[in-house]
PAPA-154062 format. One record per residue (C-alpha): residue in one letter; x, y, z. Coordinates in nm, 2 decimals. Example, Ala and Ser with C-alpha at 12.3 -4.5 7.8 and 13.67 -1.06 7.14 Angstrom:
2
ATOM/fiza/east/north/up
ATOM/a/1.23/-0.45/0.78 .
ATOM/s/1.37/-0.11/0.71 .
***
This chain:
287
ATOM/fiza/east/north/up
ATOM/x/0.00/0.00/0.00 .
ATOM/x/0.16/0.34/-0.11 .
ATOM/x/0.18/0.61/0.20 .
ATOM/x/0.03/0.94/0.00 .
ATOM/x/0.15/1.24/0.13 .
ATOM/x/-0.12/1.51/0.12 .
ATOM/x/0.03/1.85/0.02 .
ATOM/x/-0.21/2.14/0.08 .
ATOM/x/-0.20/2.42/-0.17 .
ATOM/x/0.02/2.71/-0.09 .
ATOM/x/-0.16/3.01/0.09 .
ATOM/x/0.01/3.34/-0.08 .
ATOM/x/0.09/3.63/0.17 .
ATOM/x/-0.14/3.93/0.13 .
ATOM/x/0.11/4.20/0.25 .
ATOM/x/-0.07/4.43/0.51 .
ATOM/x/-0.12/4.81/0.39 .
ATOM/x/0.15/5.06/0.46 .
ATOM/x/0.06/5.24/0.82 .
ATOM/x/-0.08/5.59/0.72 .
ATOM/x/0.18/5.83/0.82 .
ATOM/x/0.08/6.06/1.10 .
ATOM/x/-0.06/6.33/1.04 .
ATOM/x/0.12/6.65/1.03 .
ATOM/x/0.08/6.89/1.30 .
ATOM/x/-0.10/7.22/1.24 .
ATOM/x/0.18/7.52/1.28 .
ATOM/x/0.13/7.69/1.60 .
ATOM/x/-0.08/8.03/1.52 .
ATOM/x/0.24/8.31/1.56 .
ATOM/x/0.25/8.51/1.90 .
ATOM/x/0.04/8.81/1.95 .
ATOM/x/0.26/9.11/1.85 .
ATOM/x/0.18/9.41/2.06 .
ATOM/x/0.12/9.71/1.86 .
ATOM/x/0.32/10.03/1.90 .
ATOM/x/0.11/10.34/1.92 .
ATOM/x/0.24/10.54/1.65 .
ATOM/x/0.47/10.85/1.65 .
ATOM/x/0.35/11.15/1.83 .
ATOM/x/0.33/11.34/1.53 .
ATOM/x/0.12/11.10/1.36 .
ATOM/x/-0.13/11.07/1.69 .
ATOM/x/-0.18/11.45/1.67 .
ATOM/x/-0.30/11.43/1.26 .
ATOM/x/-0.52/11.15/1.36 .
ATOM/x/-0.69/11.39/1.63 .
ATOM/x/-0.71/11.67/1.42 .
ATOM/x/-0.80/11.48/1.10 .
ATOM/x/-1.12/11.31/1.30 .
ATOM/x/-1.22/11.69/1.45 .
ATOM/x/-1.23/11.81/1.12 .
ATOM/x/-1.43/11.57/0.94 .
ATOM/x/-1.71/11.61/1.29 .
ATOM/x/-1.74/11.83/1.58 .
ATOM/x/-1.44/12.09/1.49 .
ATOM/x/-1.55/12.17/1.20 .
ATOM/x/-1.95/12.23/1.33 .
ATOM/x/-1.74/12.47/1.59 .
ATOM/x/-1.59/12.66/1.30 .
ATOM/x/-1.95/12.70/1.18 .
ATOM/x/-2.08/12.76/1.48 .
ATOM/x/-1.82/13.05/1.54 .
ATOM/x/-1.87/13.19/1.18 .
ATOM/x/-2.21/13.20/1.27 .
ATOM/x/-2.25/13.36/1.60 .
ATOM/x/-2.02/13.64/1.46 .
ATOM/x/-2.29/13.70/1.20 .
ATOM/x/-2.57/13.70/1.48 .
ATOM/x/-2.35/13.94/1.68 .
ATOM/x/-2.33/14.15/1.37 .
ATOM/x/-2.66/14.17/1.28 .
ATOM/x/-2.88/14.46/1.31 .
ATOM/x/-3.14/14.30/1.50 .
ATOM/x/-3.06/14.17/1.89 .
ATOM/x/-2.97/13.76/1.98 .
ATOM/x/-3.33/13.75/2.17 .
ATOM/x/-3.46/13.84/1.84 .
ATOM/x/-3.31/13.57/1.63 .
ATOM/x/-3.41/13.27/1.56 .
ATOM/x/-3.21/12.92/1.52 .
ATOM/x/-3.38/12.58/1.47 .
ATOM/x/-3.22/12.27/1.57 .
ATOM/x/-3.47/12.02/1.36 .
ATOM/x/-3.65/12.18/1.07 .
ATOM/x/-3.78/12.04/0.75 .
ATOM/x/-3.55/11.94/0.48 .
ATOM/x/-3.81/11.92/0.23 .
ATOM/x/-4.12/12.16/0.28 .
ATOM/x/-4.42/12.01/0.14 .
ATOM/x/-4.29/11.68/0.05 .
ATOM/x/-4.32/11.47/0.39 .
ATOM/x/-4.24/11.11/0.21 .
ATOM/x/-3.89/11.32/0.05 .
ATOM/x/-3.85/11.49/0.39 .
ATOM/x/-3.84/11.17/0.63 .
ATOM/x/-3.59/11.01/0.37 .
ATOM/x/-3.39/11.30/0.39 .
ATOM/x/-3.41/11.29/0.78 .
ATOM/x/-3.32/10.98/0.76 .
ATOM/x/-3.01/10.98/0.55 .
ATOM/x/-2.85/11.31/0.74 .
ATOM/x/-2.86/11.12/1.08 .
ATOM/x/-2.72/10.82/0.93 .
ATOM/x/-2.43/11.03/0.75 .
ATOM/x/-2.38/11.22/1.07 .
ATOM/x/-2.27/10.89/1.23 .
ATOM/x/-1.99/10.83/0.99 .
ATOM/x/-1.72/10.94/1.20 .
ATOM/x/-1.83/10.77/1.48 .
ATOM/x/-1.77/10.44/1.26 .
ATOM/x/-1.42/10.62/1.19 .
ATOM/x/-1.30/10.63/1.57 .
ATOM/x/-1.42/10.27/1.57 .
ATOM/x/-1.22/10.17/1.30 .
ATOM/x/-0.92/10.38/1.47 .
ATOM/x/-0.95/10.19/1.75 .
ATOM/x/-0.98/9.84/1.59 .
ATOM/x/-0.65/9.97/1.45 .
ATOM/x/-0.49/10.02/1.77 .
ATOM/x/-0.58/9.64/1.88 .
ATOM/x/-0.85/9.83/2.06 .
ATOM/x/-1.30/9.74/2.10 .
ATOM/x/-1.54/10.00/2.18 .
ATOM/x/-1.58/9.85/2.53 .
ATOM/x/-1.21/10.06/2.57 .
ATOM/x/-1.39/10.33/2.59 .
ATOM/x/-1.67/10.21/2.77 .
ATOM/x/-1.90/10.19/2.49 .
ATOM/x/-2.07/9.83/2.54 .
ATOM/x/-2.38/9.64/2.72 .
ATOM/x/-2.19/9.47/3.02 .
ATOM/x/-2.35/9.71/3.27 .
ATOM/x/-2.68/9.76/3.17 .
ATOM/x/-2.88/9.86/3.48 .
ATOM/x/-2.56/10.09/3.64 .
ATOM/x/-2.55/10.31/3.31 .
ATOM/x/-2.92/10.32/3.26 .
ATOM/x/-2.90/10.48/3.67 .
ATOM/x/-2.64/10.68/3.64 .
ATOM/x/-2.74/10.83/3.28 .
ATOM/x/-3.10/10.91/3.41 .
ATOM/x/-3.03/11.07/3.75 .
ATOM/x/-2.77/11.27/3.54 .
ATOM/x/-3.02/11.41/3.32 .
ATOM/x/-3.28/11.48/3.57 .
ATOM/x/-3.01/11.72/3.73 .
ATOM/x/-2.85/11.84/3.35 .
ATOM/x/-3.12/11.84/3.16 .
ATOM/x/-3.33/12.06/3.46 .
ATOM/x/-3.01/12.33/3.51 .
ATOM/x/-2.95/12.35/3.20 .
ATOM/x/-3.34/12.50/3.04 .
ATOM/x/-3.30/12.70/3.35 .
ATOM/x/-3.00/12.85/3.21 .
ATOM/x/-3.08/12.89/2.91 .
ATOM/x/-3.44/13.09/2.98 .
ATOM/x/-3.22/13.33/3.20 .
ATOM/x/-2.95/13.39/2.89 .
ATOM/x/-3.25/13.48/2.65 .
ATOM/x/-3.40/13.67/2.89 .
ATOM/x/-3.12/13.84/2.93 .
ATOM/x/-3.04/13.93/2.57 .
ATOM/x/-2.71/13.67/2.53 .
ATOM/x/-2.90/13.37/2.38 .
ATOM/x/-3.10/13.32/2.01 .
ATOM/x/-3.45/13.19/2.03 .
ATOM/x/-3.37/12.80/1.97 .
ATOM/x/-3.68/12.66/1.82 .
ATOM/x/-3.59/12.28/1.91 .
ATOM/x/-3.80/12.16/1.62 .
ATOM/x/-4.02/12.25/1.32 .
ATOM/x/-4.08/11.98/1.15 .
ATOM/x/-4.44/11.90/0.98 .
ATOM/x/-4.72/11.77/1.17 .
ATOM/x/-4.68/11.41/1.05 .
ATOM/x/-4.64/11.06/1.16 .
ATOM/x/-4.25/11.00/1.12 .
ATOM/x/-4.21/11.35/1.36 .
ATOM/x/-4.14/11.20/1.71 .
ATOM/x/-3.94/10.92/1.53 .
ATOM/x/-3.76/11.11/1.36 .
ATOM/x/-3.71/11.35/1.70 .
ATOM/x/-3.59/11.07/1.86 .
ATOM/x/-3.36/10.93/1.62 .
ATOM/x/-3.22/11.25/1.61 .
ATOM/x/-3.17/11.29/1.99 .
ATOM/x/-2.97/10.92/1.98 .
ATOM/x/-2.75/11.06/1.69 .
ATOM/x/-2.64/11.35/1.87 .
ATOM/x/-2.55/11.16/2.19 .
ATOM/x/-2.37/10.87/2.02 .
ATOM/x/-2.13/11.12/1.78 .
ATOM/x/-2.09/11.36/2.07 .
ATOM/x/-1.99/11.16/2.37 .
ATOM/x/-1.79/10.91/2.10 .
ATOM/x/-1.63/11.17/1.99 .
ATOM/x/-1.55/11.40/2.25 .
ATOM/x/-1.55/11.21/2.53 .
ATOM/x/-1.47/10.85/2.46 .
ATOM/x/-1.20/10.91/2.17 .
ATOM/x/-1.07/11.24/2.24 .
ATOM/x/-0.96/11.20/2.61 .
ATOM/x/-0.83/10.84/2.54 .
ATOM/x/-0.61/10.97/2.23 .
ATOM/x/-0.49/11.25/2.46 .
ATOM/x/-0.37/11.04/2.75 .
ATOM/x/-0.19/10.80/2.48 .
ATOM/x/-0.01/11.16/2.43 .
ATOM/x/0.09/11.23/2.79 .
ATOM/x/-0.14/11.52/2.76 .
ATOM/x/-0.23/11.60/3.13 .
ATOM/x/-0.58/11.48/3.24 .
ATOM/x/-0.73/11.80/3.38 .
ATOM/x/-0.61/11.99/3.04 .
ATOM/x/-0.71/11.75/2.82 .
ATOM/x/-1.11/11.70/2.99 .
ATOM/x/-1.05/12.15/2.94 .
ATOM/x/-0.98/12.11/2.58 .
ATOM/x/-1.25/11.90/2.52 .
ATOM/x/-1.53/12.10/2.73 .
ATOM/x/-1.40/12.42/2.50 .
ATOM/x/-1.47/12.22/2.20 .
ATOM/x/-1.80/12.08/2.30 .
ATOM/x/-1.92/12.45/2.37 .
ATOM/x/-1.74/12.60/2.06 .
ATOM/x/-1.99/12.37/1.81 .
ATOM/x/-2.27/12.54/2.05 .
ATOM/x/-2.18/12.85/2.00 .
ATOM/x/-2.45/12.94/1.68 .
ATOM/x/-2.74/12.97/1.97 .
ATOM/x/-2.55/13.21/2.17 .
ATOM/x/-2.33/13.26/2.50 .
ATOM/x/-2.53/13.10/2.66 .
ATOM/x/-2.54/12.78/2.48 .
ATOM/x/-2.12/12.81/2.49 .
ATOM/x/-2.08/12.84/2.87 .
ATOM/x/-2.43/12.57/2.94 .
ATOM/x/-2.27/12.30/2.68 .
ATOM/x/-1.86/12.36/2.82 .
ATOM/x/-1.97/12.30/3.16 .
ATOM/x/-2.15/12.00/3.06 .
ATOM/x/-1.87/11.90/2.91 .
ATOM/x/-1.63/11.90/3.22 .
ATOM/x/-1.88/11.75/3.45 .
ATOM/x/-1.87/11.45/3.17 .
ATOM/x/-1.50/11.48/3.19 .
ATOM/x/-1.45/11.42/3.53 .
ATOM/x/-1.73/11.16/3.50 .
ATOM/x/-1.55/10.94/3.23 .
ATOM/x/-1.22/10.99/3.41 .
ATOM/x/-1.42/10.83/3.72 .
ATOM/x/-1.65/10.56/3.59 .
ATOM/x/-1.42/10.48/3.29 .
ATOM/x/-1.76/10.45/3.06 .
ATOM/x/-1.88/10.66/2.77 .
ATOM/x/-2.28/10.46/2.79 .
ATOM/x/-2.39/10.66/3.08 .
ATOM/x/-2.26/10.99/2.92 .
ATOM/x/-2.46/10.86/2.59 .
ATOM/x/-2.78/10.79/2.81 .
ATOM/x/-2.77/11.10/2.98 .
ATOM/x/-2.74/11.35/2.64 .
ATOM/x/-3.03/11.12/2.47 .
ATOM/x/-3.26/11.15/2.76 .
ATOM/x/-3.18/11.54/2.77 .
ATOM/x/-3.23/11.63/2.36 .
ATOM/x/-3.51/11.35/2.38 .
ATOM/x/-3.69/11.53/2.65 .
ATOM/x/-3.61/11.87/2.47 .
ATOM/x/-3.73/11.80/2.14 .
ATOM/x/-4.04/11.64/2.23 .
ATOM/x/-4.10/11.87/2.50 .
ATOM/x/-4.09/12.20/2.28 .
ATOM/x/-4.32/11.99/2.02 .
ATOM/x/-4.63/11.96/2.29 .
ATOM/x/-4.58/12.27/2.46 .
ATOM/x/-4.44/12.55/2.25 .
ATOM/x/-4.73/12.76/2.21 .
ATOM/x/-4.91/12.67/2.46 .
ATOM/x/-4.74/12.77/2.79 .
ATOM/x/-4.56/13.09/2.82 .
ATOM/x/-4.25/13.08/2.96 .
ATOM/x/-4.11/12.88/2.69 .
ATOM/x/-3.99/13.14/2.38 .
ATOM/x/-4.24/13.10/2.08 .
ATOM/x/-4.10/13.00/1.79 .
***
């Protein structure tokens, strides 16, 4: 009997994929490099360049203007400047747009200074400008204003009665739906550019300068009365004042929101105000 030898068929080796090579680490995102403020030089064109495109150049008007009221033949108690009129007479759908688009444009330098500051590596809450402390601004901006707003049209009744203030008619615009809005939208423009502007950007840029504190919160409250100036002394002396209590205020709270608060609350109150009671009660000058 022959012994068979069973020979089992040969298996070939399937060779085992090649191991994926690891994976290549992600460079490391480069180190924050702290930005240099710029020379001094070119800190001071920045200042001037943003006063000139806002608020200095409304006080350059505002000077140019009160010279011509001084000039005139009539008295100050006897002229009359208007803070809100119609931009369109007789056309209230062209009017409102109108409205519109000059408060809009009249916040373009605010979106400057922001842009300034986002070069600087800086946010609007540098200055203050932010939502973090609701409640405490809302406070602080409305007790302000109650004590501002009250001085201040006490003020300004005793400089037209005394000859050194223009009849400021606060509003004149048509009888209309879009009025109040329009009043109030108005009100918020002028807080947000001035206390931006003046307060938030202009004291912060002058510290980065080594400009004293005291001087700098002057030069600002000169400024902020200079672009007053078109409804008389009175408005000058009222609006500087205003200005260094804010000064002082920013230099303590470190916040430009309840500044913004306060100067809404006081424009809001006078534009609607003189709307529903010029006329009609007779301490108030007639338009």
């Amino acid at each position: 009997m022959t012994d068979e030898t069973s020979v089992s068929p040969a298996v070939s080796a399937v060779p085992e994929p090649p191991a994926a090579p690891a994976p290549t680490p992600a460079p490391a995102p480069p180190a924050a490099v702290a930005l240099s403020p710029p020379p001094a030089w070119l800190q001071r064109w920045e200042i001037a360049a943003v006063l000139l495109v806002s608020l200095g150049a409304s006080a350059l008007y505002a000077l140019l203007s009160f010279i011509g009221s001084v000039t005139a033949k009539q008295s100050l108690a006897k002229q009359t400047t208007t803070l809100n009129g119609s931009l369109a007479p007789g056309r209230p759908l062209l009017d409102l747009f109108m409205q519109l688009l000059n408060i809009t444009l009249s916040l373009a330098p605010v979106f400057l200074v922001f842009y300034l500051l986002a070069r600087s590596g800086e946010r609007p809450s540098s200055i203050g400008v932010d939502a973090r402390e609701p409640g405490r601004d809302l406070a602080r901006g409305t007790a302000l204003a109650a004590v501002i707003g009250g001085t201040g049209l006490g003020l300004y009744l005793i400089a037209y009665h005394a000859g050194v203030e223009l009849n400021v008619v606060a509003e004149s615009l048509p009888d209309i739906w879009w009025r109040f809005p329009v009043l109030l939208l108005s009100a918020a423009q002028n807080a947000i550019s001035e206390e931006v502007i003046m307060i938030g950007y202009l004291l912060s840029r002058l510290d980065r300068l080594g400009v004293r504190p005291s001087r700098a919160i002057v030069l600002s409250a000169v400024i902020r009365g200079s672009y007053h100036l078109y409804q008389g002394v009175g408005a000058f002396l009222g609006n500087a004042v205003m200005g260094l209590i804010f000064g002082f205020l920013y230099r303590r709270w470190g916040r430009v929101m309840p500044l913004i608060i306060t100067h809404f609350l006081i424009d809001a109150v006078t534009f609607v105000g003189y709307a529903l009671l010029a006329g009609h009660v007779s301490w108030l000058p007639r338009p």
